[in-house]
Each structure stands twice: as C-alpha cells, then as structure tokens.
N, C-alpha and C positions, 0 to 999 in steps of 0.2 A: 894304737901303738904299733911301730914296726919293730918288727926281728934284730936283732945285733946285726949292722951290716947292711942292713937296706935303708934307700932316703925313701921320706916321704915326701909322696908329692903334694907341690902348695897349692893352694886353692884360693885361687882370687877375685873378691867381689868389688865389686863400684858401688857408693854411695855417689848420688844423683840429685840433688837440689841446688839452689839458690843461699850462696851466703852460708856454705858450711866449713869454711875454712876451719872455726873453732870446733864441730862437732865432737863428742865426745863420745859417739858411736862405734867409727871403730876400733878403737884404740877399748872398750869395752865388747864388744864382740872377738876382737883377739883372744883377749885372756879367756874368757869363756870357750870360745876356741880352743885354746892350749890346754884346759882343764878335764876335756874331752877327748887329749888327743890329738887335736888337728892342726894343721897347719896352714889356718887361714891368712889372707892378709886383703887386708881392707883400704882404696885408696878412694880420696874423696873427688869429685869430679862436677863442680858448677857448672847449673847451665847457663849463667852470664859468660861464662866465661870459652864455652865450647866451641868449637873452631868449625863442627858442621852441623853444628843446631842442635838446641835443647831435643827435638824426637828423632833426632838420629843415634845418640848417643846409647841407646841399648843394642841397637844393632852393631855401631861401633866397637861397643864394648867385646858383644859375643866373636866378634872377628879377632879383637886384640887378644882372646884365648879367656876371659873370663869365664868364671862357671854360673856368673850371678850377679842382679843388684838389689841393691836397696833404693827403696823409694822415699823423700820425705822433701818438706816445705820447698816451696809453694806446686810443688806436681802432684798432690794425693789432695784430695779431697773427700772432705766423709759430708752423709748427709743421712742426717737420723729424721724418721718420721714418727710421726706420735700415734 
C-alpha cells in the first residue's frame, strides 16, 4: 500500500502464447494483484501475431519497460520422466 499522496507505480507483465485472446489469466492475476496491494497490469501478446517474432518478443518486451512475462501454450513445454 502507498502513503496518502504517493502513486504507485504499475507493474506490467506480458502474457506470451498462441491463441490467448480469451485467456483468463490476466484479468485473475490482476485481482490477486489488487489484493496484495499492487498495481499490476497484464497484456496479452500472441506469437502468431508478433510483428518481430515469436523469440524476440521477451526482449521486446523488456525494452517496452515490462518488469515480466508469462509463459503458456504452445511455448512451455513439460516433460515428466518416470
């Protein structure tokens, strides 16, 4: 929380997959956000759709002043061994 009188600064992360226009990520990382105090804000960003390429787009990001991304479908992969 800030002081009476002081803003706080936002905090902006990128979400980074394919086909997340509906995600319902950040719009629940907000409020989780807000309940903490902070002033996040979450925009979504496909890499069909990125204008200098799905592996550029975290560098991009960190230059457009982000402090963050998220990663999800089809860029993450898990791989469980037995």
């Amino acid at each position: 929380m800030t002081a009476e009188g002081e803003t706080q600064e936002i905090v902006r992360i990128g979400l980074i997959g394919s086909d997340i226009q509906r995600s319902k990520s950040p719009a629940r990382h907000e409020t989780e956000g807000r309940a903490l105090g902070l002033d996040d804000r979450h925009s979504r960003f496909d890499t069909l759709r990125a204008p200098h390429g799905a592996m550029a787009l975290p560098d991009h990001l960190e230059g457009k002043g982000f402090a963050g991304i998220d990663v999800t479908h089809p860029c993450k992969q898990f791989s469980f061994r037995t």
